[in-house]
N, C-alpha and C positions, 0 to 999 in steps of 0.2 A: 326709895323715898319719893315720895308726890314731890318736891320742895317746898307743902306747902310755907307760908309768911317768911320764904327768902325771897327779897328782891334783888335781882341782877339790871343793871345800866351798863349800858354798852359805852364806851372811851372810842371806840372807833368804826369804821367800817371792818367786816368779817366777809371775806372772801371775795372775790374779781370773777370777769366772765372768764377768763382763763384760767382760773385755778379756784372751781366754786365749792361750797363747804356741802359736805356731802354726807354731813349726820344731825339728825333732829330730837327735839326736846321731847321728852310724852311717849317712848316708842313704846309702850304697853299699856294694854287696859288697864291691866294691874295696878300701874301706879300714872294716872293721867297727871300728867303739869298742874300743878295749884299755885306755885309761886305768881310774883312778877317780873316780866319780861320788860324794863324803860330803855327801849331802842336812842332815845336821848337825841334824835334827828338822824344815828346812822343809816347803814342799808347791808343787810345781810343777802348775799347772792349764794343762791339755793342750785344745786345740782342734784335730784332726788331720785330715784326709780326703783319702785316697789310694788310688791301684792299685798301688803295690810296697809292700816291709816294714815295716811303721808298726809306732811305742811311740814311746815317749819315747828309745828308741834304735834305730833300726830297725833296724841289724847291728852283734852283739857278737859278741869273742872275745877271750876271758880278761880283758876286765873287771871292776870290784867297782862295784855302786853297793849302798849302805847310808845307816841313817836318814833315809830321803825316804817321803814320802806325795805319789802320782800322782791330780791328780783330773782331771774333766771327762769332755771326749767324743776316742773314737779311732774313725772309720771306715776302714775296707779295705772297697776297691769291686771288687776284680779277684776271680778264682779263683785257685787253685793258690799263693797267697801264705800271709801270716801277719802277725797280729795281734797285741800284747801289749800292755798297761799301763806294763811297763816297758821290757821290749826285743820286736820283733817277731820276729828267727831270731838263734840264737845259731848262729854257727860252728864248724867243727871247730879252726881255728886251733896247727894244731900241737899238740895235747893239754894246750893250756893251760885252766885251769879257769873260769869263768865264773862269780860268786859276787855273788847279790842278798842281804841283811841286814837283817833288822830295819827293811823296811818296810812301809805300804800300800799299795795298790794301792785310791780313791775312784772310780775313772773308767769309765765304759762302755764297755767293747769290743766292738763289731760289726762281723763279716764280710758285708758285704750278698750277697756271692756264697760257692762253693764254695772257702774260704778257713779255714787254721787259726786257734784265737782264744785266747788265755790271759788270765785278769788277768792276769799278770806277764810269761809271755814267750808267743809264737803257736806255734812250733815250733822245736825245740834238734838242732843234727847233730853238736856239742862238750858237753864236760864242762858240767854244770850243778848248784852248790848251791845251793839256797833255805833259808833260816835263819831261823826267830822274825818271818818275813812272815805278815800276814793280807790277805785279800779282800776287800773288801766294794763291789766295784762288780758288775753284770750283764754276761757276757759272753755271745753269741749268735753263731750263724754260718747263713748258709744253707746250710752242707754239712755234713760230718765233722769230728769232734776238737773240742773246746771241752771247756774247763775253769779252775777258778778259779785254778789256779797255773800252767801249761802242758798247752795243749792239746794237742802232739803230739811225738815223741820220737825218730829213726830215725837211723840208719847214714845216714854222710856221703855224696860223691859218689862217692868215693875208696875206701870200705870200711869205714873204722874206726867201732868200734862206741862210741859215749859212754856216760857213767854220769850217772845224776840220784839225791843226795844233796836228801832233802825231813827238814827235821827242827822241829819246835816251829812248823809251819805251818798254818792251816788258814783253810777258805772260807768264805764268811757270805754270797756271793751267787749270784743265780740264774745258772746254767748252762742254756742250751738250744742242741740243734743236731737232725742228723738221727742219727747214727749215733757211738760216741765220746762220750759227754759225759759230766764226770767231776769231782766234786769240787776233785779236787788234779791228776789228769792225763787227755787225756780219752782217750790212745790212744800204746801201746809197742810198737814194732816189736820183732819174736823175736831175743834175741840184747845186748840193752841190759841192761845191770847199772844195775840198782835198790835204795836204801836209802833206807826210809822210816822215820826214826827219832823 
């Protein structure tokens, strides 16, 4: 099951640097996260190391996760995947929207290979808004696209084109890759409607 229209709120913090949770919401395409995620001001500390979609969600579509703060460590070891903080690839999902809120993003994301990287999400092929989130973990990749809010941006498998709504957002940590690297986004395919407000 997606979860879609269950909401979960977090009552507490979920996992310590000593003992971090080390399993993610979305781990298939098959069924990407739809519910919502109301972190409620805690902070989930992330221990992750994988070859497919990692975050703290690894596939969303038309999910909300709001008031949470992501820490720890996130590795992607494969190429051609994607990396987030909060979710690793948002889906196209029917043109439903995909909406992170008013959180942080503490955690390190690194692409050990040719892999996309975001503080917040790795790469989006659906609707995506980001709202009154800041950055401030290191995101790195050994290839292209990296950035402090989503690395990469493009038309589904199918054709349609998404939109990325970015508004009262911004970065506070290091971005480094080869090619792509970018504050807020590190790379838009021609054809994506953008509002950066």
């Amino acid at each position: 099951s997606d979860l879609s229209g269950v909401y979960f709120r977090l009552t507490e913090d979920i996992g310590t640097a000593d003992a971090p949770i080390r399993a993610q919401l979305g781990i298939s395409n098959d069924t990407p996260f739809a519910g919502t995620l109301d972190g409620n001001g805690k902070t989930v500390t992330l221990s992750l190391k994988t070859s497919v979609g990692i975050g703290l969600i690894g596939y969303a579509g038309g999910a909300t996760v709001k008031n949470l703060t992501v820490a720890g460590e996130i590795t992607l070891t494969a190429a051609n995947f994607y990396a987030g903080g909060f979710i690793g690839m948002v889906q196209w999902a029917d043109g439903a929207v995909t909406a992170i809120e008013n959180c942080v993003n503490r955690a390190t994301v690194t692409a050990t290979a040719a892999s996309n990287a975001g503080g917040f999400v790795g790469r989006a092929y659906g609707h995506l808004t980001v709202t009154g989130c800041t950055n401030k973990g290191n995101v790195t990749t050994a290839g292209n696209y990296a950035a402090g809010i989503l690395g990469y941006i493009i038309k589904s498998a199918s054709g349609e084109a998404p939109s990325l709504t970015v508004r009262d957002t911004v970065n506070e940590g290091n971005i480094t890759g080869q090619t792509g690297i970018g504050g807020i986004v590190g790379g838009i395919l021609t054809g994506i409607f953008c509002v950066p407000e």
